[in-house]
N, C-alpha and C positions, 0 to 999 in steps of 0.2 A: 835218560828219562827227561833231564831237565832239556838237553837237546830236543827231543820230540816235543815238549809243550812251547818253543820257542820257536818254533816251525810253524806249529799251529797257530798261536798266536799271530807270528807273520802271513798268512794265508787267511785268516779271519779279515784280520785288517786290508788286507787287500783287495778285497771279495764288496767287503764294508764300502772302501773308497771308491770303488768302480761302477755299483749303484748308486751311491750320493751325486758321482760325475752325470749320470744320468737322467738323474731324478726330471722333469719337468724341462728337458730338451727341446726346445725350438731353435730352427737354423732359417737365419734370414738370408735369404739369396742377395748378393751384392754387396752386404757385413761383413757374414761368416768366409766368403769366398776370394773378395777382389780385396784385399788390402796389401796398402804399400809396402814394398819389400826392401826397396831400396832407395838410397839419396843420392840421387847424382849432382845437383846444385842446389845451392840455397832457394828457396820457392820467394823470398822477399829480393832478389837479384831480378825474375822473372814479372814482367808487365803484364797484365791481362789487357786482352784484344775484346772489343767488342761480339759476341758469339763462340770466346775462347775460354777454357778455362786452365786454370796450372793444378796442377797435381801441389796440394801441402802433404807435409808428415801429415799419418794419420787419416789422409783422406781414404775414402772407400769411392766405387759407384754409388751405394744406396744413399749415403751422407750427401754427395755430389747429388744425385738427383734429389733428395729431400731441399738440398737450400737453394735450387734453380727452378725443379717444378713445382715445390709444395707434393713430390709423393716418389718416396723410395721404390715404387715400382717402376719408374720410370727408369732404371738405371739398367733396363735393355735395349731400351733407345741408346740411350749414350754409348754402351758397349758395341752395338750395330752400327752407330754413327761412324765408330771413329775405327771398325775393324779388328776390334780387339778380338783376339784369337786365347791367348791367355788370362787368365785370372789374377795378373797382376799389374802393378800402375807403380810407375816412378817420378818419386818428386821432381818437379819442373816439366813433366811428360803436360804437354798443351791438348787438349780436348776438344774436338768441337763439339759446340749444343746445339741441339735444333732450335730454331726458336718458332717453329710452328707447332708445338706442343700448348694443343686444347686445355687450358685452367678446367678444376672441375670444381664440382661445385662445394663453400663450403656446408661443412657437416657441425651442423647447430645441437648443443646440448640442451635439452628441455628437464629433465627431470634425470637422477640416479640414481640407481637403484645399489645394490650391497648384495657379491656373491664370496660367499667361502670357499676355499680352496680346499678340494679333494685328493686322496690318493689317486696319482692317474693322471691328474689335471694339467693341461697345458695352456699358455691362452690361446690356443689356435682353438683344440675343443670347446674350451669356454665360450667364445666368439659363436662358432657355429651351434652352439648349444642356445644361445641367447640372441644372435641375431642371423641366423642361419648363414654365416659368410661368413668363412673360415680369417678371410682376409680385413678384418674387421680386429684381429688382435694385435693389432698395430694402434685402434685409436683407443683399446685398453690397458696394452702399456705407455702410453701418451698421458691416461688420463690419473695412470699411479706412479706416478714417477718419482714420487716423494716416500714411493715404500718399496718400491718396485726397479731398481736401478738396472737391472739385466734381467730382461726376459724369460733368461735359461735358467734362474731363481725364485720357480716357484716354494711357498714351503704349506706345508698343510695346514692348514686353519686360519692363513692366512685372509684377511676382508679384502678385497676388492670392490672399487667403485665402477660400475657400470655404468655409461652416460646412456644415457637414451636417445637414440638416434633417427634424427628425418630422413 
């Protein structure tokens, strides 16, 4: 007997842990997918070229295109650029950038508004719920980042700032 409730109890817990992993799931294309797997040279041994970039620990595509374009979407350019076939990047791996990548325009915060987090909620819904662009919960985890450290941690009842957006 005490067997059987020690089973259960492990099966509870399990069940428990594998909805909380789920809870509030957003996967960012270029974060979740392309990161560095391996070091084959130190990235401070390696020069940056003009139009080149080196692979650090820890870099991604979407991080690479955020500090080159100003927008982690653009880290299908870079993977198209440079042939990438795989989802993975090795420090001191050199890159090439376009450097004909159109600036867009910046997006001015005028007023914010305050949304509470729902069972359900993701900021991708939220986004499209509040400014019908899905792709927009990028500049509201941008704008909670002091509450908000990883995307994939929503929790319920949580406030969220909504910038208002031009």
């Amino acid at each position: 007997m005490f067997l059987g409730l020690v089973i259960v109890i492990v099966v509870v817990g399990m069940v428990f842990n594998f909805f909380q992993k789920r809870r509030g799931e957003v996967t960012v294309p270029g974060v979740s997918d392309n990161l560095v797997l391996s070091e084959t040279k130190k990235s401070d041994e390696a020069k940056s070229e003009p139009g080149v970039y080196v692979v650090k620990k820890g870099d991604s595509l979407w991080k690479i295109a955020e500090e080159n374009y100003k927008s982690g979407y653009k880290w299908k350019e870079i993977a198209k650029a440079n042939n990438l076939k795989s989802n993975t990047l090795e420090v001191g791996q050199k890159l090439t950038l376009a450097t004909t990548v159109v600036e867009e325009k910046a997006v001015v915060v005028t007023e914010v508004t305050t949304y509470k987090v729902v069972k359900g909620d993701s900021l991708w819904k939220i986004a499209v719920a509040n400014y019908g662009d899905g792709y927009k919960w990028v500049s509201i985890w941008k704008n909670n980042k002091n509450k908000l450290r990883d995307p994939n941690k929503l929790e319920i009842g949580m406030l969220l700032a909504l910038p208002k957006l031009n």
